[in-house]
N, C-alpha and C positions, 0 to 999 in steps of 0.2 A: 262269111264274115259280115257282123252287120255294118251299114252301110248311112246308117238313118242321122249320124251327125254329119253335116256339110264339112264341117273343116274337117273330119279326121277323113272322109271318104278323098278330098282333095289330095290330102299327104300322098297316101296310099297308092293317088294315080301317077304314077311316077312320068308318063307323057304330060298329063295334064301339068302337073306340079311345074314339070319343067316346060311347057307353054308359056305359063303365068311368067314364071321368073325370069324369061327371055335367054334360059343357057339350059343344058343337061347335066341333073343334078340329080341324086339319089337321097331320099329322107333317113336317117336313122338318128338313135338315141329320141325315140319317139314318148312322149311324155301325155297321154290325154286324160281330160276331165270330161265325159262326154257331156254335149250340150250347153258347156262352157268354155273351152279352151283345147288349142292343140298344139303343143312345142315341139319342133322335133329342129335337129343339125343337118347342115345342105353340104354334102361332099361331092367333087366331082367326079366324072368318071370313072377316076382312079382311087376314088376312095378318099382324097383328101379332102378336110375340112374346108369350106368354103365361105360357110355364113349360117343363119340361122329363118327358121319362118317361123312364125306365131297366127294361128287362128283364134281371133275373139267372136263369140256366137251374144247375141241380147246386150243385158246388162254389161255384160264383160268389154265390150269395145271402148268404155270409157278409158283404160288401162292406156291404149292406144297415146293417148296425147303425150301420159310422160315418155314414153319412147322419139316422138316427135321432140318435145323440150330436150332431150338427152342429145338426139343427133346431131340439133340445131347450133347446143352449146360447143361440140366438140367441131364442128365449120361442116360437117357432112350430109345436111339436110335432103341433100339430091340423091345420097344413097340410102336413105332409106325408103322404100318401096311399099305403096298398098293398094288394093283392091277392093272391092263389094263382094261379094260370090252372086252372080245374077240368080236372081226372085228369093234372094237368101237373105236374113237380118244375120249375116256373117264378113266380117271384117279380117281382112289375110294382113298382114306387114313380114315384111324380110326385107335382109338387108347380107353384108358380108360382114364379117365376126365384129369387127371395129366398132359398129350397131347395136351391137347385143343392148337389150334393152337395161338388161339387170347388170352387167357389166360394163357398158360404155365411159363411163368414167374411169374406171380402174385401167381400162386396155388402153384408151389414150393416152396414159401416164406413160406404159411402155411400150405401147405400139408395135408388138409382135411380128418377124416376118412369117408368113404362112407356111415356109419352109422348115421355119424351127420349132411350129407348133409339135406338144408332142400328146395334150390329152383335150376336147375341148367338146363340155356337156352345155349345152345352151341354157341361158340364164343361171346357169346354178357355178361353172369353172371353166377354166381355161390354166393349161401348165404346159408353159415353151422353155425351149432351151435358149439363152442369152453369153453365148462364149463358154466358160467353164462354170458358169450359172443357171439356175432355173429358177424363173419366177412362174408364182400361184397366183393365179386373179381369180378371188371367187365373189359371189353376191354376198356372202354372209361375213361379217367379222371375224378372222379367222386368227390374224397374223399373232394376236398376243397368247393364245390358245395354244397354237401348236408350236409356235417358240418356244415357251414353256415349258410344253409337254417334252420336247425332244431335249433340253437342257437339263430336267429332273432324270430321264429317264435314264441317258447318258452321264449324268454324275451318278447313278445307280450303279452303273457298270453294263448297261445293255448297247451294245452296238447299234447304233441308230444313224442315219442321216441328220445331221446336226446342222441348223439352219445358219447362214454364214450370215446372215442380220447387215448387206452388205447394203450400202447408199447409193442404192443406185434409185433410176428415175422412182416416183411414187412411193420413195423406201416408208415415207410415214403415213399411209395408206393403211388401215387395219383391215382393206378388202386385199394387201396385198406381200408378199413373203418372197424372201431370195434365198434359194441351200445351193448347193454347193453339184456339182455335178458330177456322178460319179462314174470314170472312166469303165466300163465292163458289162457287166448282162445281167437279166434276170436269172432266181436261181433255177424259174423253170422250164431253159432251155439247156441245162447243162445235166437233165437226166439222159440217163445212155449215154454219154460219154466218157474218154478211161478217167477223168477227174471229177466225174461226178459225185460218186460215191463220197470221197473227201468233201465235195461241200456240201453234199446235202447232210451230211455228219455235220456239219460244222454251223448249218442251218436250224438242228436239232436243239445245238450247242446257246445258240443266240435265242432263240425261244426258250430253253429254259434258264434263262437268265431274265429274261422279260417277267414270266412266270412267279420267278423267286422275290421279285424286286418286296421290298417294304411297301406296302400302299401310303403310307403314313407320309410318303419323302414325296409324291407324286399328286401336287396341285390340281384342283376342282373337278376330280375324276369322280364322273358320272357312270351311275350302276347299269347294269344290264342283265335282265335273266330270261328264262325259259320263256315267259310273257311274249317276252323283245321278238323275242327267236320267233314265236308262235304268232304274232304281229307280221312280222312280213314275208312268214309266208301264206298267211291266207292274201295280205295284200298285192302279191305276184299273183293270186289264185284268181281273187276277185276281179282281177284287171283283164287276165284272159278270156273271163265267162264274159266281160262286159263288153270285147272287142271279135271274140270269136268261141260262141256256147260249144260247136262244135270243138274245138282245139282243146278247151278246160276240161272237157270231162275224163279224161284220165287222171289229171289230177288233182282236179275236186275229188275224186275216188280217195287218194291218198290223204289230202289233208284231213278229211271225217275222220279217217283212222287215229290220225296223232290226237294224245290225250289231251284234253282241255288242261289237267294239273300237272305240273312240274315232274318231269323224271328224273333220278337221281344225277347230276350234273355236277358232284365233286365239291371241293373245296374254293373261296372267292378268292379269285386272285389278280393280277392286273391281266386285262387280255390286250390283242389287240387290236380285234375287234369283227376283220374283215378278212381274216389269214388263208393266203393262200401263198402258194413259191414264187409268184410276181413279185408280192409283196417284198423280199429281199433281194436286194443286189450283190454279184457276186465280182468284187473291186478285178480288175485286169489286172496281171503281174503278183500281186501277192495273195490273192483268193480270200480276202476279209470278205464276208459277210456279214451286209449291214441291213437294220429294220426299213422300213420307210413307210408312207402313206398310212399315218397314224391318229387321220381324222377321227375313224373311231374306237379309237382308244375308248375303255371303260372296264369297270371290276366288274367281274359276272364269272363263272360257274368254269371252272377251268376245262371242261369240255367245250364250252363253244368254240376257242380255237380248235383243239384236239379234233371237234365236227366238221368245219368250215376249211380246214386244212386236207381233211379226206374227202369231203366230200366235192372241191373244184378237183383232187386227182383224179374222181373216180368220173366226174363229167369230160375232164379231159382225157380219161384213159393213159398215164401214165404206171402206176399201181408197182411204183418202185420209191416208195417211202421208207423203206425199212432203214437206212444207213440214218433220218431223221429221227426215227424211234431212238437209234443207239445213241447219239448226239445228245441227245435228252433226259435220258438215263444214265449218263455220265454226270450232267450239271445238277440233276433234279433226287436224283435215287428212284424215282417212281416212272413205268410205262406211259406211254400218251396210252388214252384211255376214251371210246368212243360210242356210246352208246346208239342205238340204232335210232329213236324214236330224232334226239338232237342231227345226226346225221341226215335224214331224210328234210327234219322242214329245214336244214341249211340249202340242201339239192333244192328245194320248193322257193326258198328262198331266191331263187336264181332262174327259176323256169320260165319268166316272163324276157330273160333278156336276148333268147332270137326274136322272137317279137319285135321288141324294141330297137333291134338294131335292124329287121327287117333281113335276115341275112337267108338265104333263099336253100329252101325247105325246112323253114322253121318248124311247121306245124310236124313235118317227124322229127324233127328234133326234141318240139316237147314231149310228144311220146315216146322217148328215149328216155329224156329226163324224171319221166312221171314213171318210167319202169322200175329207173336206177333207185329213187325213192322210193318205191314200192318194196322193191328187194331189200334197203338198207334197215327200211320201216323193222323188220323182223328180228333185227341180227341181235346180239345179246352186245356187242360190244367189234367193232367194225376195221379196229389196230389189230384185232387176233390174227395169227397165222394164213387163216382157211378165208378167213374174208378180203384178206387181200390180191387175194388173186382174183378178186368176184370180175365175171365177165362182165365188160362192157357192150353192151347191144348194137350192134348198128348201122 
């Protein structure tokens, strides 16, 4: 692994890291620009989020100050934390999430207990539970957008998480959104067991209702196609060569493969963007399945879900999708349909994130991942019969 940027080599030392920050902390959700910047989340021992560290290298440590004005205004000046890296023009700050540079304003508003946190990407989100509520705090303008979108999509007829628009602290905040919390699980814990089958039918059921919807009725929905797809995953690819040449060549190997022009990818239709069985929630007691996390929503080539939905089973090794096929083909008349070349850069699309979470034996794991993509790379279509039983490596 190269080593040659000062702040990402710091991250990485996890004695050191946690020297500097005075407790024992674990980096992941690691974000770098080499030679300019490295964000990564400080969880402790146990995995929970803790706070966040920022390395500015040159130029970049001017950035430094507005996080100092941000501390200062919310009365916390004393937690937030920095260093030099000795004989380094490299600048460290961390602090505990309340600091976050890019969110600090928004989390004061609700001031989260670290208990109820439940997702939290530094500078960019943070989603805790608040009673029978969740609030979203993110850096970007979010709250008119995805209000919105879940209100069009839900007067469509798609089961969705529908934001409860409730007044609580920071409600007028457009860095910040309250829904509703929904008592029960993910759909992607209820494979293999005896009610599975029903929801993942029923999971089919609600995607192809998403699928059907009118675009027409579905406010400032932005496109997406093969391009997009083809975009992040050499971006996953490029990030690997650039933090470990060794780790990327497997799948640098794959991505040369995938065609520079568009493969056949269907009809446009609304997707939802990032699909996988996380993504629905399966209610307690009455088993509704409902959408959620529909930041990227957009219209693009109705295979991208149909990709992106096989392609985390086949990282996760589940390969019991079929009762979603049926689901689907009841609302829709047509098969999910998934072509091999879309399926692989979804897989590529994703190969970067042991890395990033640093989760220990990454480097086989990308080699896992760069196989699975290798294999999908091939297939004429990845929902057939024969392909779904494709072994998982591991």
């Amino acid at each position: 692994m190269s080593l040659s940027d000062p702040g990402l080599a710091l991250v990485l030392d996890r004695a050191r890291l946690g020297e500097l920050v005075g407790r024992e902390v674990r980096a992941t959700h690691l974000r770098p620009k080499l030679g300019v910047s490295t964000v990564a989340a400080l969880t402790d021992p146990a995995g929970v989020p803790w706070g966040w560290v920022r390395t500015l290298t040159g130029r970049a440590a001017v950035k430094a100050d507005k996080a100092r004005r941000c501390a200062a205004e919310i009365g916390r000046p004393d937690q937030l934390c920095e260093a030099v890296l000795d004989g380094r023009d490299t600048l460290v700050q961390w602090g505990p999430i309340i600091t976050d540079p890019r969110l600090v304003r928004a989390c004061s508003a609700v001031d989260p207990a670290p208990g109820d946190l439940l997702r939290y990407n530094p500078l960019r989100r943070l989603v805790a539970r608040d009673g029978d509520r969740v609030v979203r705090v993110t850096a970007d303008r979010h709250r008119t957008r995805l209000v919105r979108l879940a209100a069009d999509l839900s007067d469509a007829g798609v089961p969705v998480v529908r934001s409860s628009d409730a007044d609580g602290p920071g409600h007028q905040s457009p860095r910040i959104s309250w829904w509703p919390w929904i008592a029960g699980t993910d759909a992607s814990t209820v494979v293999g067991r005896p009610e599975g089958d029903d929801a993942l039918r029923e999971v089919g059921r609600v995607l192809g209702a998403l699928h059907t919807v009118d675009p027409s009725v579905v406010r400032d929905l932005p496109a997406r196609g093969w391009d997009g797809m083809l975009a992040s995953a050499r971006a996953c690819v490029e990030l690997l060569e650039a933090v470990d040449q060794g780790a990327a060549g497997s799948v640098r190997r794959v991505l040369d493969q995938l065609a520079s022009h568009a493969p056949a990818g269907g009809p446009s239709v609304v997707c939802h963007g990032d699909l996988s069985l996380d993504q629905l929630l399966v209610r307690a007691g009455s088993g509704e399945v409902l959408l959620t996390d529909l930041d990227r929503t957009t219209m693009a080539p109705v295979v991208l879900d149909h990709a992106s939905l096989i392609a985390v089973d086949l990282l996760e090794g589940h390969g019991s999708l079929g009762p979603v096929s049926q689901g689907y083909v009841e609302v829709t008349g047509h098969r999910l349909h998934a072509p091999g070349p879309w399926v692989a850069a979804a897989i590529l699309a994703r190969v970067a994130e042991p890395w990033r979470h640093q989760q220990p034996g990454w480097r086989g794991e990308t080699v896992r991942r760069a196989m699975l993509a290798r294999r999908a790379l091939v297939q004429d279509d990845l929902w057939g019969e024969q392909t779904l039983t494709l072994e998982v490596v591991g």
